[in-house]
N, C-alpha and C positions, 0 to 999 in steps of 0.2 A: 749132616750136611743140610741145609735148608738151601730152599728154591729162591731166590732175589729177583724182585721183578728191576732196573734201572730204567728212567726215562732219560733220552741222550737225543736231540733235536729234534722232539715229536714224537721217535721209536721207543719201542717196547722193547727188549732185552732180557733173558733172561741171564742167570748166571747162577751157578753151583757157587755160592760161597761159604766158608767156616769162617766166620766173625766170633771173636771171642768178645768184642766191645765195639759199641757205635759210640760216637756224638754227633748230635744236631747242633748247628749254629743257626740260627733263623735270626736274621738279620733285623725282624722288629723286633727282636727283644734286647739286643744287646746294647749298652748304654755308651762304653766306653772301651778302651783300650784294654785298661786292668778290667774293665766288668770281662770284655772276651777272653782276655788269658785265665781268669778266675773260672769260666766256663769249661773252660779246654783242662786247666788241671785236676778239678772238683770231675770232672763225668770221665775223664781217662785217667785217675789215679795218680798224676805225675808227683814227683819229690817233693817233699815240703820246702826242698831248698831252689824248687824252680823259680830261674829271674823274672816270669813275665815279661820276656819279651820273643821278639821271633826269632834271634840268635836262641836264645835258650829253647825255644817253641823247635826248633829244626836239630837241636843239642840231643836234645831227650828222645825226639821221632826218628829221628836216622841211628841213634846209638844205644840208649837206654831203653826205648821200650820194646818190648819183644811178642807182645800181644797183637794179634792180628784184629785188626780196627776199621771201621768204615768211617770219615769222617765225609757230612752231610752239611753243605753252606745252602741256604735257601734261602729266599730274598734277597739276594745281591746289592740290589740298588738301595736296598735301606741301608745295606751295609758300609757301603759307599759313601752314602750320605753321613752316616754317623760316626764314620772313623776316617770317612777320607778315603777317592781312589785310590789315591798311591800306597796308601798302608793297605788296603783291601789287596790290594795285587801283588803287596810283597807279602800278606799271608796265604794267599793262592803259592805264589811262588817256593814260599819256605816248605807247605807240605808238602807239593809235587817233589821240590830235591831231596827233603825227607822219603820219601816213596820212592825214588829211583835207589837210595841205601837203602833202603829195607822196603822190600817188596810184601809186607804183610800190611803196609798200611796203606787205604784207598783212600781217594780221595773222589767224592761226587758232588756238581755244581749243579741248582739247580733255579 
């Protein structure tokens, strides 16, 4: 079990977690659409038959994957810029209802 520090509006938090896998998504680096989905299946192992897109992205995290995982968005507002509020928010969205079906996958915004 490792110690996690989270930062959550300013505070410090600690938390006991078993993470068997992270990704980072840091929002300057991501290019595109398929550059993000190519992120998300390349660093969490998902199917070669994954669609790249957020139906499939919430497909795979609420039913297929069984590894407990921290996913990390940082940078938000480049993200925003570069894919678009409205997609940025419905991939916030998709993992959250990924993680309400399977409670092994977190999700932290920073």
């Amino acid at each position: 079990m490792r110690k996690t520090m989270i930062a959550i509006s300013g505070f410090m938090i600690s938390l006991q977690l078993l993470a068997s896998g992270s990704v980072l998504i840091n929002g300057k680096e991501i290019k595109s659409h398929d550059h993000l989905h190519t992120v998300l299946a390349k660093q969490l192992n998902f199917p070669k038959l994954y669609g790249k897109n957020l139906d499939a992205l919430y497909d795979v995290l609420s039913n297929d994957y069984s590894g407990q995982t921290v996913i990390k968005i940082k940078h938000l507002n480049f993200l925003k810029a570069r894919l678009g509020a409205d997609y940025t928010e419905a991939l916030i969205q998709a993992i959250m209802d990924a993680s309400e079906d399977n409670p092994k996958i977190i999700l932290v915004l920073e």
